[in-house]
C-alpha positions, 0 to 999 in steps of 0.5 A: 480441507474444505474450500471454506476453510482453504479461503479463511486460511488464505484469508488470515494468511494475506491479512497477516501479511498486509499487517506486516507490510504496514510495520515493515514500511514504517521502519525505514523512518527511523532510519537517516536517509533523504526525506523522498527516500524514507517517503518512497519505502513507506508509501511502497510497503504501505500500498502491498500491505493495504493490496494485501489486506483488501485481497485477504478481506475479499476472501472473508466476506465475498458478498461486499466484492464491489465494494473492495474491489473499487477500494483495490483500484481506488488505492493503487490508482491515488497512491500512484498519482500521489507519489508522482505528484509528490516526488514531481513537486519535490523536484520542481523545488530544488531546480534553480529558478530561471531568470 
């Protein structure tokens, strides 16, 4: 098995995976739980999954490295901030306001 061959493989493989991440994230909003909790599972599974899928495509085409590599760091860091920002909001509405 050659190293091109070995990366394709790796490659379809984390890309596979992402795509199932993304449909496994989606399930927890059938489901009748809070609404931050439905939102936690499908932003989790939606950021391994596109991690997973960035990581499989940097394989496939390594010539566009810079490119996916700022996408990788972009992603983490805004779904990050967008979940604190989110969940902080949230809590901030159902505190009682003060007098």
């Amino acid at each position: 098995m050659t190293l091109a061959s070995f990366a394709d493989h790796a490659s379809l493989l984390l890309l596979g995976a992402g795509l199932l991440l993304w449909f496994w994230g989606t399930w927890p909003l059938l489901e009748s739980r809070s609404y931050l909790s439905k939102l936690h599972a499908l932003s989790v599974a939606d950021t391994l999954g596109s991690v997973l899928m960035l990581l499989g495509l940097l394989l496939r085409i390594p010539g566009q490295w810079p490119l996916l590599v700022l996408a990788l760091l972009a992603l983490i860091l805004w779904n990050t901030i967008f979940g604190y920002v989110l969940a902080n909001c949230s809590l901030a509405s159902r505190r009682e306001p003060e007098p």
